[in-house]
C-alpha positions as CSV (number, residue, x, y, z in Angstrom):
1,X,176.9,-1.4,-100.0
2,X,175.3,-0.6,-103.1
3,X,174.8,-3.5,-105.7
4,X,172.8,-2.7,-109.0
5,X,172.4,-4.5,-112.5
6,X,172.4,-2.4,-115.3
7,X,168.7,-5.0,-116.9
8,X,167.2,-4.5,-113.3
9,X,167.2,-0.3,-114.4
10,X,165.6,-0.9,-117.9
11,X,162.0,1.0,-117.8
12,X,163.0,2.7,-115.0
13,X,163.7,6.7,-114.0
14,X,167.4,5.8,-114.3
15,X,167.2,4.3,-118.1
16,X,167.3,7.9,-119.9
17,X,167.1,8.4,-123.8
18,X,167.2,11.5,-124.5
19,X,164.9,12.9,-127.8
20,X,167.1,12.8,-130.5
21,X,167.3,8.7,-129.7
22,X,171.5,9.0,-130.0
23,X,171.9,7.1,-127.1
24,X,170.4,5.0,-124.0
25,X,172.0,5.8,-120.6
26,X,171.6,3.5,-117.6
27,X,172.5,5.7,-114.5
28,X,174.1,2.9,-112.1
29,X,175.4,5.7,-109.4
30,X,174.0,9.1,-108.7
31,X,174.6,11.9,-106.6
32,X,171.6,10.6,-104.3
33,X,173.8,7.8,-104.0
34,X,177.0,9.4,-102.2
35,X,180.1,8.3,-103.6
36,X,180.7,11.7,-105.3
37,X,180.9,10.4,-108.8
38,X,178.4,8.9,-111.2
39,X,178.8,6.1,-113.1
40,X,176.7,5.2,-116.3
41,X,176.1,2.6,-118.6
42,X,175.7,4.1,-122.0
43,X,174.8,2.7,-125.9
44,X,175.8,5.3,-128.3
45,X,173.5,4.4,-131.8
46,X,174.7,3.2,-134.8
47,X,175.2,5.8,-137.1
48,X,174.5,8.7,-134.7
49,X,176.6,12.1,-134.5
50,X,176.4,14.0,-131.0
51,X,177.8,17.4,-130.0
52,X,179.2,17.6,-126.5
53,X,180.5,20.3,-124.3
54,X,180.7,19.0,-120.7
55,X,181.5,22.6,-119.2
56,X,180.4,21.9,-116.0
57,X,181.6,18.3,-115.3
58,X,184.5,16.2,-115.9
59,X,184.3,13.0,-117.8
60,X,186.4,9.3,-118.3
61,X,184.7,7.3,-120.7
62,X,185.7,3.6,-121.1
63,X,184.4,1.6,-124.3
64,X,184.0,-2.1,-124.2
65,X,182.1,-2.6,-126.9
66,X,181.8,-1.0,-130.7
67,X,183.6,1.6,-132.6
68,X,183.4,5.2,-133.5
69,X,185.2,8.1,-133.0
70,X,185.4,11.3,-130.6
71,X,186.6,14.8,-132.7
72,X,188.1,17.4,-130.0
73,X,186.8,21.1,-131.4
74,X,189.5,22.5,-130.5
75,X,192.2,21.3,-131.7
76,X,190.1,19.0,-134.7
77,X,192.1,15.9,-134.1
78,X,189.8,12.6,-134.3
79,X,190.7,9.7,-132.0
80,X,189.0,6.4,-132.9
81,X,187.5,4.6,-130.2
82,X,187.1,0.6,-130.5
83,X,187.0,-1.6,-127.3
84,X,189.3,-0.9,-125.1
85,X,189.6,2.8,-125.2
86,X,189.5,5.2,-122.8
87,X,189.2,9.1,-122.9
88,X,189.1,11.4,-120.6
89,X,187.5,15.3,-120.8
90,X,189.7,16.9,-118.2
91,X,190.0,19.8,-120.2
92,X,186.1,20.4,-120.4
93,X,186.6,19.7,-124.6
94,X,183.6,20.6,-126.6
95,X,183.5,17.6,-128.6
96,X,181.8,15.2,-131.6
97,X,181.2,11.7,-130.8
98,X,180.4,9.3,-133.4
99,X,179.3,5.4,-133.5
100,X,180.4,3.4,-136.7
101,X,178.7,0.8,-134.7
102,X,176.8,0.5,-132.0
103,X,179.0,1.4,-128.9
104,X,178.9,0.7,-125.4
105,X,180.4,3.0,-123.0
106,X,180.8,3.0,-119.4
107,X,181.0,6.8,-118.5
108,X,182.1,8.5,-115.2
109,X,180.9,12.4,-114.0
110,X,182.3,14.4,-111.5
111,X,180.7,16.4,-110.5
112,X,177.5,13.4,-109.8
113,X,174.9,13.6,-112.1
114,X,171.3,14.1,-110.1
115,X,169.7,11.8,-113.0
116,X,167.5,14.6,-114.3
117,X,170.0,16.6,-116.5
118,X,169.1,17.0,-119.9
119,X,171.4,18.3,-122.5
120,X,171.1,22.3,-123.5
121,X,171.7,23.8,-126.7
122,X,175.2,23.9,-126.1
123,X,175.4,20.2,-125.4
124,X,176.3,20.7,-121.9
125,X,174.3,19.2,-119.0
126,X,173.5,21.9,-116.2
127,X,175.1,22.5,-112.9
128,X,172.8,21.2,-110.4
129,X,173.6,22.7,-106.7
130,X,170.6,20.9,-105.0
């Protein structure tokens, strides 16, 4: 049994902001941990704009707190997200997401994240085998 709260990972390797300071993630589950999913505990800034193109994962994202919205590339439609949304990248959609507000977001990968990914130039996080 794993049992985790999200204040006990603040400061730690599992609180990651990446350099662009759009967002703090707190990694609750990761690939080290075996359940073949990762779960995270995200705050998307206030005000913040982030590319996204999760070609190598899948991704649900639930919101339970905040608003913005997420803009699908492809087909340019804009979905607000308030609490109580959820989306769901199953079609690997190269994306905007935007906070009106602050947002908090409780995100799931599949493939599991290791924890080290960092986002590349094409806003995707790497495929990491080992």
């Amino acid at each position: 049994m794993i049992v985790r709260r999200r204040e006990d990972l603040q400061g730690t390797e599992r609180e990651v902001r990446p350099g662009n300071g759009h967002w703090t993630s707190r990694r609750l589950l990761l690939r080290s941990d075996g359940v073949g999913f990762s779960l995270h505990d995200t705050t998307i800034h206030a005000g913040t704009e982030t590319y996204i193109w999760y070609k190598n994962h899948l991704e649900a994202v639930y919101c339970v707190a905040g608003s913005g919205e997420i803009e699908d590339l492809e087909t340019g439609e804009i979905h607000p997200i308030r609490d109580g949304t959820l989306y769901a990248l199953n079609g690997h959609e190269r994306h905007y997401l935007r906070a009106h507000e602050e947002m908090r977001m409780i995100c799931v990968f599949n493939p599991a994240l290791t924890g080290s990914e960092v986002h590349d130039r094409e806003g995707a996080y790497p495929l990491i085998e080992s």
